[in-house]
C-alpha positions in Angstrom: 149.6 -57.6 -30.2 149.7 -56.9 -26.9 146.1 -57.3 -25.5 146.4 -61.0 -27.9 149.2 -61.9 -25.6 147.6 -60.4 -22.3 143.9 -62.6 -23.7 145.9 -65.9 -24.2 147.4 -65.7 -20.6 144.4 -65.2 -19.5 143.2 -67.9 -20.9 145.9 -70.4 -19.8 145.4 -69.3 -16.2 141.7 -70.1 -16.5 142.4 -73.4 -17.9 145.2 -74.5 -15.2 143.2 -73.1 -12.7 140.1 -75.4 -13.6 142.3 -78.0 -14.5 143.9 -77.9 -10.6 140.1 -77.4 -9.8 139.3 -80.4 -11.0 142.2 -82.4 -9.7 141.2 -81.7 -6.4 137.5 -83.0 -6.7 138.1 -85.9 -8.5 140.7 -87.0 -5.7 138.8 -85.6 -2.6 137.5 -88.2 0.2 133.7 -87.1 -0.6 134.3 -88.0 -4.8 135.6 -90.8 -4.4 132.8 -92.1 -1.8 129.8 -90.7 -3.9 128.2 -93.1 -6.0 127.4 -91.8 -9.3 124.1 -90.6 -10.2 121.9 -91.6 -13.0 118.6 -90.3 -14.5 115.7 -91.7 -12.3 114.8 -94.3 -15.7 116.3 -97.0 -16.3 117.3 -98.5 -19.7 113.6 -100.2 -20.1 110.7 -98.6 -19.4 109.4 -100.1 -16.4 110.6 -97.6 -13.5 112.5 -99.3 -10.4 110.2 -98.4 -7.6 106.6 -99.2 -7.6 105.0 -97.2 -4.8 100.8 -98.2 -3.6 98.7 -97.5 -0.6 96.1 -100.4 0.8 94.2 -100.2 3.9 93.9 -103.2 7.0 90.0 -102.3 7.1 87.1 -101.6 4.8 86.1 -98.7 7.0 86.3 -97.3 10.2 84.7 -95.9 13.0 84.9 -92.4 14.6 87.4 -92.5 17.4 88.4 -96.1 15.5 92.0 -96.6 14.6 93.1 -98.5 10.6 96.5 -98.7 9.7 97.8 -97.9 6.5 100.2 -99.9 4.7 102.5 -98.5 2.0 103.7 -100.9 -0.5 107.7 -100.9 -2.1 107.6 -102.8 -4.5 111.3 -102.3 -5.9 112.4 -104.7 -8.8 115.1 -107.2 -9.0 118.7 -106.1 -8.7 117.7 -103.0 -7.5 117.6 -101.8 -3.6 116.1 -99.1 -1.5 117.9 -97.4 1.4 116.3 -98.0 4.7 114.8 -95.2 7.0 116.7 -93.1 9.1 116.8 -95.2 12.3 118.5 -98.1 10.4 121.3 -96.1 8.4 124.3 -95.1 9.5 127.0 -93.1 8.3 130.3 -94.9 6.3 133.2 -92.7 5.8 132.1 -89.4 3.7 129.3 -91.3 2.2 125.7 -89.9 3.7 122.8 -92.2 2.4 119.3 -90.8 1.5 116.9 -92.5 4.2 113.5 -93.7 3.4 110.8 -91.7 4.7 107.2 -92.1 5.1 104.4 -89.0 6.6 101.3 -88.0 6.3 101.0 -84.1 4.7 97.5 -83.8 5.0 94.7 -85.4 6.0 90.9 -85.1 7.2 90.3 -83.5 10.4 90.6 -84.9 13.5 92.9 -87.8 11.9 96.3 -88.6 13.9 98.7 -90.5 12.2 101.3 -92.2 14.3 105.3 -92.9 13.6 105.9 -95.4 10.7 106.4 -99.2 11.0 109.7 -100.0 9.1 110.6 -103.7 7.9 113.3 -104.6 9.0 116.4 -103.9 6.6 119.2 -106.2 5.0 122.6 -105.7 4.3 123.2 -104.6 0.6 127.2 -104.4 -1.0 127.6 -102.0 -3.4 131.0 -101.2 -5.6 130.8 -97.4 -4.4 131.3 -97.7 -0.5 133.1 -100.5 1.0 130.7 -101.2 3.7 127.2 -102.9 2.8 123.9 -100.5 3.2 121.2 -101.5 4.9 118.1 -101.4 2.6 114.9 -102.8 1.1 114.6 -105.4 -1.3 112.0 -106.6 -3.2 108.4 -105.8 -1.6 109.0 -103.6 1.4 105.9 -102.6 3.6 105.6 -99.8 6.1 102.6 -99.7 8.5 101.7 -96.6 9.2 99.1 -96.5 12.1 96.2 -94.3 12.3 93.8 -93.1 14.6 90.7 -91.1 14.5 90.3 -87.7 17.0 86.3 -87.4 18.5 85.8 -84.4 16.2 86.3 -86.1 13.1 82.8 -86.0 10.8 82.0 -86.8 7.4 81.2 -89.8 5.2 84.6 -90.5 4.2 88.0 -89.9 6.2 91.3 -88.7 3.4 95.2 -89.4 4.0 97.2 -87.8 1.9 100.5 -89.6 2.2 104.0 -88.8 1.1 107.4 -91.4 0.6 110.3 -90.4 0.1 113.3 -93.3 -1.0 116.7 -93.3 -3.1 116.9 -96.4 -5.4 120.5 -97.8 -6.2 122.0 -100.8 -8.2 125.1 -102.3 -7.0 127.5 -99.9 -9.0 125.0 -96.6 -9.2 122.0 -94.8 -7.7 119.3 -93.0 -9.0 118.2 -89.8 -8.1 116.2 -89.4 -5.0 112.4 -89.6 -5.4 109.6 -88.1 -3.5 105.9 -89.3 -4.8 102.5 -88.5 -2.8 99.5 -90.8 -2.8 96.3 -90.4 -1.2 94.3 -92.6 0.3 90.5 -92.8 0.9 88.7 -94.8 3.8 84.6 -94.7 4.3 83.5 -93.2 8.0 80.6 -95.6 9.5 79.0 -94.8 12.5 79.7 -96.7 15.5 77.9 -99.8 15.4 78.0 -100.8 11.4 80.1 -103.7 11.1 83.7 -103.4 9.9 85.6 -106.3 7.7 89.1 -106.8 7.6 90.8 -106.5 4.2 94.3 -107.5 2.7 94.8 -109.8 5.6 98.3 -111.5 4.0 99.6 -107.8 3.5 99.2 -107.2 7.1 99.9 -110.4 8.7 103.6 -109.0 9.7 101.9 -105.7 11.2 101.3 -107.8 14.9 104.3 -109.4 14.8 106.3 -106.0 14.5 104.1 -103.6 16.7 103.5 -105.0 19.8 106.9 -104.7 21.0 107.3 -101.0 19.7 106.2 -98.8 23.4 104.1 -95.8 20.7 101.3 -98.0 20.2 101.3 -98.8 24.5 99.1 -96.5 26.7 102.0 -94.5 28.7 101.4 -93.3 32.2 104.5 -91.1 33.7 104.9 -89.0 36.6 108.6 -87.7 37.8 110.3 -90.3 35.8 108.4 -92.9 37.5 106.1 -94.6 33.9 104.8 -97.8 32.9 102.4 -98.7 29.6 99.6 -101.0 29.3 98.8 -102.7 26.1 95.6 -101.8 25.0 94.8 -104.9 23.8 94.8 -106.4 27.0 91.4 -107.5 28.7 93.1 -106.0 31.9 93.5 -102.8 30.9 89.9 -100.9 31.1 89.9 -102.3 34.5 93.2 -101.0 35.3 92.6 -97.4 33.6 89.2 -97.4 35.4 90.9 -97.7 38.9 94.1 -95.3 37.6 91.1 -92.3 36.9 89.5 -93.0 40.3 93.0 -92.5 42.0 93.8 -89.6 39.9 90.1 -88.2 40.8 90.8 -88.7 44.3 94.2 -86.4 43.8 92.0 -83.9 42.4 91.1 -82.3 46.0 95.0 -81.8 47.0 95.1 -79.4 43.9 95.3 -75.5 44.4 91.9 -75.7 42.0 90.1 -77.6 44.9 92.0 -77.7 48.5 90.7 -74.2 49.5 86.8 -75.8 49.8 87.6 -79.5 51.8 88.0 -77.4 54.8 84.9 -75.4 55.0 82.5 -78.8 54.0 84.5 -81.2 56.5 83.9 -78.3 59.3 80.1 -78.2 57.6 80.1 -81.9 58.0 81.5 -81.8 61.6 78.6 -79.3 62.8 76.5 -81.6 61.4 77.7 -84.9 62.8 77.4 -83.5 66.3 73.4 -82.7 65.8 72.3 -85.9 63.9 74.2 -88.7 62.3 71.6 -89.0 59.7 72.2 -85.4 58.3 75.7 -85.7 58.2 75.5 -88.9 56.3 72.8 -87.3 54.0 75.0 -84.0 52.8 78.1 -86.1 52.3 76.2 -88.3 49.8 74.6 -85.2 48.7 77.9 -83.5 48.1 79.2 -86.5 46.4 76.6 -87.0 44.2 77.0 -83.4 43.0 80.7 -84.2 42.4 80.1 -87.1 40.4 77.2 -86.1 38.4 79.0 -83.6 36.8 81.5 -86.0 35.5 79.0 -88.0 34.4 77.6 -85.6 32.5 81.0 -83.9 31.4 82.1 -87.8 29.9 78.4 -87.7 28.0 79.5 -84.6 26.5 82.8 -85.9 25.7 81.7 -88.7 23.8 78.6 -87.6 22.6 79.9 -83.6 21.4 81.7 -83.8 18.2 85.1 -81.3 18.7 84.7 -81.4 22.3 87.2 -83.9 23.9 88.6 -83.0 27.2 87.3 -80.9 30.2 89.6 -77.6 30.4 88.0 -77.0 27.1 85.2 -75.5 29.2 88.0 -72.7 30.1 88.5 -71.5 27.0 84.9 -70.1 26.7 85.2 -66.7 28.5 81.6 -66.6 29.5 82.0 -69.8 31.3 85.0 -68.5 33.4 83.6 -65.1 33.7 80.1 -66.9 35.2 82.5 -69.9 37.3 84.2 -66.4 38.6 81.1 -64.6 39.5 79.1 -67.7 41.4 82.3 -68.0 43.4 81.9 -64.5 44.7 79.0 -64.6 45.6 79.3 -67.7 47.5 82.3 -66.1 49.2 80.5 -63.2 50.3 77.8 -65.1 51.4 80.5 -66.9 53.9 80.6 -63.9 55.6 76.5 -63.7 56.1 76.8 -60.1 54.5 74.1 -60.3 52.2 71.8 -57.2 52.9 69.4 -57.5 49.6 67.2 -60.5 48.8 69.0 -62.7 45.9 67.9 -65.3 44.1 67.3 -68.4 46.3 69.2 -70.9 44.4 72.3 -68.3 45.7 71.6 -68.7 49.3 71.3 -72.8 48.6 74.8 -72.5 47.3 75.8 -70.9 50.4 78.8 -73.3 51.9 77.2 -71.7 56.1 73.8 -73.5 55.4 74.0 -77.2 55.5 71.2 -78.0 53.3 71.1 -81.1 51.1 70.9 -78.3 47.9 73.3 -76.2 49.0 75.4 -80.0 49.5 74.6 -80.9 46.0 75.4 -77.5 44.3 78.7 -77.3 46.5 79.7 -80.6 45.0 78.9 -79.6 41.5 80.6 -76.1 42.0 84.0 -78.2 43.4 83.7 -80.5 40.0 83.5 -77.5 37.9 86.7 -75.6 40.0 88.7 -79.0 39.5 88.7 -78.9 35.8 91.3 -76.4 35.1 93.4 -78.5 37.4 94.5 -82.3 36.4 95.8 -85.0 38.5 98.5 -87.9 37.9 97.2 -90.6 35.7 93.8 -88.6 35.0 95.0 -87.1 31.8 96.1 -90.5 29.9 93.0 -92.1 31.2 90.4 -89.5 30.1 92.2 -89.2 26.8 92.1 -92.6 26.2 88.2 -92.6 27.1 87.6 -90.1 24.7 88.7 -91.8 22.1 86.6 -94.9 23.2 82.8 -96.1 23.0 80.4 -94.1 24.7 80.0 -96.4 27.4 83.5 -96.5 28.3 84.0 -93.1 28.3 81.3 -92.6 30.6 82.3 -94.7 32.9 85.9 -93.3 33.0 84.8 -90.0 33.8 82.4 -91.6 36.6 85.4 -93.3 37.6 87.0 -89.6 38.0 84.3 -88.3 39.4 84.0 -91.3 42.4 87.6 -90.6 43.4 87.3 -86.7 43.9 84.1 -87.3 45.4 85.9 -89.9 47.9 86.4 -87.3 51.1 82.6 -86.5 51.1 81.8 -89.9 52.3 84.2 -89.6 55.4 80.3 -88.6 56.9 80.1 -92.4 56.9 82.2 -92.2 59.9 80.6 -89.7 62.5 82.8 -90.2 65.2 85.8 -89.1 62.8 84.4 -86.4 62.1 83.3 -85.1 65.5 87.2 -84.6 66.3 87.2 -81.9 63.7 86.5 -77.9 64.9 82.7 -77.6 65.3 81.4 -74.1 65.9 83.5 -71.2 67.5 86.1 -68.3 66.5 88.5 -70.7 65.8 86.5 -72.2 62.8 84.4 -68.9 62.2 88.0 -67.6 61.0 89.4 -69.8 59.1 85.8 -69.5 57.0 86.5 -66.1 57.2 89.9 -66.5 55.2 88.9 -69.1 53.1 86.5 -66.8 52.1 89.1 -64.6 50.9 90.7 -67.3 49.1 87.5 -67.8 47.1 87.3 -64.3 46.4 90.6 -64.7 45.3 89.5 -67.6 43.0 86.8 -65.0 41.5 89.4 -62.5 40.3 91.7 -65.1 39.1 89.0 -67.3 37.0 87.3 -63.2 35.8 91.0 -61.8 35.1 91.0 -64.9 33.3 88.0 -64.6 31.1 88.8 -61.0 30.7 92.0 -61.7 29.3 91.0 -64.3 26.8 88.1 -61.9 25.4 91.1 -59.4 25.3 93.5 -61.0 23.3 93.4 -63.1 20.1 92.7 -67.5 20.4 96.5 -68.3 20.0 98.1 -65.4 22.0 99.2 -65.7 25.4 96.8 -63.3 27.1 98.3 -60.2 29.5 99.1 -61.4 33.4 98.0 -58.6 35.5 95.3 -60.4 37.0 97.8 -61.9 39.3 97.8 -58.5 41.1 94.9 -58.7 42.7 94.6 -62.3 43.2 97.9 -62.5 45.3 96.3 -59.1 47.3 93.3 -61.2 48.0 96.0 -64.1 49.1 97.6 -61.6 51.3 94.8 -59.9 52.8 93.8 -63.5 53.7 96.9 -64.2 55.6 96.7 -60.8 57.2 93.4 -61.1 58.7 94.0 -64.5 59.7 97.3 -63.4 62.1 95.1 -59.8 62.9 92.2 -62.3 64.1 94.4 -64.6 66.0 96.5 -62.4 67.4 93.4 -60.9 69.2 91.8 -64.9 69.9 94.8 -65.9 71.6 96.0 -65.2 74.9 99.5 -66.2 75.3 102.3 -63.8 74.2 104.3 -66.5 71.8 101.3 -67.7 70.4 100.0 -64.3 69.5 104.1 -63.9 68.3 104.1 -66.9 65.8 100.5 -66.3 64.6 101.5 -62.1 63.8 104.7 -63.6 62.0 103.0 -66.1 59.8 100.6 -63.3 58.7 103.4 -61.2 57.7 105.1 -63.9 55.9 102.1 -65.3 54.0 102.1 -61.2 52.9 105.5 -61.3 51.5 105.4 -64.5 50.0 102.2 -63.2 48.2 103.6 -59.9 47.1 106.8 -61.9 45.7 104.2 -64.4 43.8 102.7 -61.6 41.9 105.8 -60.4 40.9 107.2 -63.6 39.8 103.8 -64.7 38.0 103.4 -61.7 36.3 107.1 -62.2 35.0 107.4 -63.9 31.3 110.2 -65.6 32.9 113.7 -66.4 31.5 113.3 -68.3 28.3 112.3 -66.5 24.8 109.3 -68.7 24.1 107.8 -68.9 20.8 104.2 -69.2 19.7 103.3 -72.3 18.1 102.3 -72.3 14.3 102.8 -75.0 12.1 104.9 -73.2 9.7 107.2 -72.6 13.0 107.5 -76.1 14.0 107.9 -77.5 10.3 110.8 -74.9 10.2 112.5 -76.2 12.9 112.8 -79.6 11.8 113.9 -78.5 8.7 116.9 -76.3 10.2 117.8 -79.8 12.4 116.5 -77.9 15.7 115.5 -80.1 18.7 112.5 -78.5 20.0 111.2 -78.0 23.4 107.6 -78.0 23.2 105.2 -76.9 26.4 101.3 -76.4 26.5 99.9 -74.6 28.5 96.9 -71.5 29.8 96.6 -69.5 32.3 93.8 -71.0 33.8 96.1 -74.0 34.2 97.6 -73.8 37.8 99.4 -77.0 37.4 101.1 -75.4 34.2 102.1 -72.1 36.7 103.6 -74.5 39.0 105.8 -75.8 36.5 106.8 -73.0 35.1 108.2 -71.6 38.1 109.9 -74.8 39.5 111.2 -76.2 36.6 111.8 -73.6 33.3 113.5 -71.0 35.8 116.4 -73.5 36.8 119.3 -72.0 35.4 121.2 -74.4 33.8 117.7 -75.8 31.8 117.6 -72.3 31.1 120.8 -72.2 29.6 120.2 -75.8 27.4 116.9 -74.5 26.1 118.1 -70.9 24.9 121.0 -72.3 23.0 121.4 -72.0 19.1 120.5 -75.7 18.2 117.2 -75.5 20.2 114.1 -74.2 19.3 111.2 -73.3 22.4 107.8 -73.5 21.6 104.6 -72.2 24.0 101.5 -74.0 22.6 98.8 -71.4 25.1 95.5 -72.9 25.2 94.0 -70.6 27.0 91.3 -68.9 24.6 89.7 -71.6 22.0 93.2 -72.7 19.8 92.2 -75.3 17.2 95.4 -75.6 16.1 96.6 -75.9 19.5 94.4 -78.6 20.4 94.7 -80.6 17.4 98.6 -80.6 18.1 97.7 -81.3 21.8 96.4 -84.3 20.4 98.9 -85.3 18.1 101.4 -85.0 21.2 98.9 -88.4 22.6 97.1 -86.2 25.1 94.0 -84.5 25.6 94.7 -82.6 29.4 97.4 -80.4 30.0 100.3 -79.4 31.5 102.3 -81.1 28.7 106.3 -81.3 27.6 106.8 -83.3 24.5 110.6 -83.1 23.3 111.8 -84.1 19.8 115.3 -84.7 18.3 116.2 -82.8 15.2 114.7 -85.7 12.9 111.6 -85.5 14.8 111.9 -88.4 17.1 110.2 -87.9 20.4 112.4 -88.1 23.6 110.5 -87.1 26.6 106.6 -87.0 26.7 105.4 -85.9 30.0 102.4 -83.9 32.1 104.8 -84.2 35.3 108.2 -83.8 34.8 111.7 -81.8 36.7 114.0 -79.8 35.3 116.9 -83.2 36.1 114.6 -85.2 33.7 113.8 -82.1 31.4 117.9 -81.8 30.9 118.7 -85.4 30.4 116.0 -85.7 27.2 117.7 -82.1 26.4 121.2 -83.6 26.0 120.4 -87.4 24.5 118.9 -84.4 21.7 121.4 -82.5 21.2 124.0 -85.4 21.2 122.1 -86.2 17.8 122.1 -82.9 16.7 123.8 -81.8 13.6 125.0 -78.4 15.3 125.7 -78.6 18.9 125.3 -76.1 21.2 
């Protein structure tokens, strides 16, 4: 009798306790805002939603762009919620956006953010405010674009659309289908028809105002876009890659050989004006010939598409490093066994028309780990171009870098620079140092890249005997001077800079050899997919250690301690996308980011909407696009 009473009061405590349970859910803010769910069929049989891929074009070219249109059609006295940059939140009551992306797709095809319509107002009877929705037949562009390296007789998208159909008093349960999407591959030339003109008659008339499709050029928060549909804009781009070539030689990749050919050119000028003129043209043509030949390759070479590509072949950097060695210790005319002859043409002392042509050609090839302003968009927008165009874009590049060479068209200029003596004899001397300096870094860098797997960010301790080569420069330089001068403050100043060039090399190996301050993580899909996921903003970088432009950045701007502090907090995710060994995964996501050069910062809010998008950038502008993230973010910091 007694465990039958001590059952039923257990049993009446269950049942006020759900009871009371239930109470408080039925008259809770988020009940009474939910609209109730049905199964996703209606009464009839005919389902709500009607989801169907056409394309603008009956084919496409490689490097050719089509846009995809995917078609709502959503019957009557039903609606669709609109995407997520039209909804809003009302009350307790969190709507289920419409979403459109691409899951898979042939390689080498890029598919840009989604064209929305625009969205109406829609009452309901479960919300008081309206929803802004689709009605009827909704289309969304979605733009595409084909990389250089994509092949085959056919390109596939494989396309996926999310959406969440209601009727005034209910909604349906959300629905995710996938479609996919087939589109012949032509080569260039073949003639390509428009198709389904009415169903894309709205795409102009929406894009052109939306700044993804525009052809961004940035540099410290200074941008501006040119429509590519402008008959301005190759012209514009043409002289933008000429100015950016010119650039080139005030990069660490370049600067240490303009002094050694402007003295060359100087010694040269003051025996015969025709010979100077002749080995600047000389060196000028080498410059640009290698361009020329590097934008053939571009546009010709399926999967290649951008010059530091030549960087991530180790036998390349290991041969670049090697050449430059030997031209460096040919500087000091200390060769004592007979080389190949091609070696002593190379030789920067002997102005020769061949050792002109194979100087320029050698300075082209030590510019490409470097990029300039501007020269990144341009050369990846001639990639993805006709051949001509590309050509002429990378001659355009080449023509500006090779821009200083022709200062031999002035003679008299030139004859005010040092000619012949200790004073120019020494400063060969350390720039010779500097090369052999160059030599280490570009073989530490090869090295490395053999030693270490495509993706991973290979070991730093190259840096030690590059900076000792650095330092020994500087020391010999104050040594020599102190001993060519004869005043007692001069010899002062000149034994003071020699130690401080010392330090500050010593101090640069330790700082470059340092990983630095922020945990970065490796980029892998499965990463990056993760952190969108968890609602993470994510601070994206690309970079390799052949990049010195990257190094530079990393030291001015990622080791500023309150970016530091932003980007290691909970609701942000860092990524490192190294591209210094071949990364095909890298590059294709270099190329998703709208670039083909690097240093590169992309930054995306936790619904994957880009903020910042940069190759030059500070840590100011890096914080601002940090904080308009995190303001979105779910979680903040």
């Amino acid at each position: 009798m007694c465990d039958t009473h001590g059952v039923m009061r257990k049993i009446a405590l269950f049942g006020i306790s759900a009871f009371l349970l239930g109470m408080a859910l039925f008259f809770s803010p988020a009940a009474a805002q939910n609209p109730p769910l049905l199964p996703p069929a209606p009464s009839d049989d005919e389902a709500p939603v009607a989801v169907t891929p056409a394309w603008s074009v009956d084919a496409v070219h490689p490097t050719g762009n089509a846009v995809l249109a995917v078609v709502l059609d959503i019957r009557k006295s039903f609606h669709v919620m609109a995407d997520k940059a039209q909804l809003s939140q009302i009350q307790d009551f969190i709507p289920f956006p419409t979403r459109v992306w691409v899951s898979e797709a042939t390689e080498g095809v890029l598919s840009e953010p989604p064209v929305y319509p625009r969205a109406q107002s829609f009452k309901v009877d479960f919300v008081d405010a309206p929803i802004m929705s689709f009605e009827g037949s909704a289309v969304i562009y979605l733009p595409i674009r084909l990389g250089p390296n994509t092949s085959g007789g056919a390109v596939f998208v494989k396309v996926g659309v999310e959406y969440q159909a209601c009727a005034p008093d209910y909604c349906l349960m959300p629905q995710r289908v996938v479609h996919t999407a087939e589109l012949p591959l032509v080569p260039r030339g073949e003639k390509i028809a428009a198709v389904n003109r009415e169903l894309f008659s709205e795409y102009e008339s929406r894009a052109p105002g939306d700044p993804r499709r525009l052809i961004s050029f940035r540099l410290f928060g200074f941008g501006f876009a040119l429509d590519p549909e402008s008959p301005l804009t190759a012209g514009i781009i043409l002289l933008l890659a000429a100015f950016g070539g010119f650039l080139l030689n005030f990069t660490p990749c370049v600067l240490p050989l303009i002094p050694i050919k402007l003295i060359s050119l100087s010694n040269a000028a003051a025996a015969d004006r025709r010979r100077c003129l002749n080995l600047g043209l000389f060196t000028f043509a080498g410059v640009l010939a290698f361009w020329v030949a590097l934008g053939g390759i571009v546009s010709m070479v399926s999967g290649f598409t951008s010059t530091h590509q030549l960087f991530q072949y180790p036998a390349f950097t290991i041969g670049v490093g090697l050449i430059i060695a030997v031209m460096a210790v040919g500087m000091f005319g200390v060769y004592s066994v007979r080389l190949p002859g091609v070696l002593y043409a190379l030789n920067p002392r002997q102005e020769t028309l061949a050792g002109a042509l194979g100087v320029g050609v050698l300075t082209a090839v030590l510019s490409t780990p470097c990029t300039a302003p501007f020269m990144g968009t341009a050369a990846a927008w001639a990639a993805t171009q006709e051949p001509a165009v590309t050509i002429a874009t990378f001659s355009a590049i080449g023509a500006g870098m090779g821009m200083p060479s022709l200062l031999a068209a002035f003679p008299r200029l030139i004859r005010r620079l040092p000619k012949t003596g200790p004073g120019s004899e020494l400063l060969k001397q350390a720039m010779a140092i500097l090369m052999l300096a160059a030599a280490a870094y570009f073989i530490g860098i090869g090295l490395g890249t053999l030693l270490s797997g495509p993706a991973a960010t290979p070991g730093r301790l190259y840096w030690w005997p590059v900076m000792i080569l650095c330092a020994a420069a500087g020391a010999w330089t104050g040594l020599r001077a102190v001993r060519l001068l004869s005043g007692k403050r001069a010899k002062a100043i000149c034994a003071a800079l020699g130690a401080a060039i010392v330090a500050l090399c010593l101090y640069g190996a330790v700082r470059l050899t340092d990983t630095g301050p922020i945990a970065w993580a490796t980029f892998t899909r499965e990463r990056l997919d993760r952190a969108f996921k968890e609602q993470k903003t994510v601070v994206m970088i690309f970079t390799a250690e052949w990049c010195l432009n990257c190094k530079a950045l990393e030291q001015s701007v990622w080791g500023n301690p309150e970016l530091v502090k932003l980007v290691s907090g909970p609701s942000v995710v860092p990524i490192k996308v190294d591209l210094t060994g071949d990364n095909p995964e890298g590059r294709k996501m270099l190329q998703e980011g709208g670039s083909l050069t690097i240093p590169l910062l992309l930054i995306y809010k936790p619904d994957g909407q880009l903020v910042l998008r940069s190759d030059f950038y500070t840590a100011t502008q890096v914080m601002e696009a940090l904080r308009e993230s995190l303001a979105a973010s779910p979680s903040k910091p």
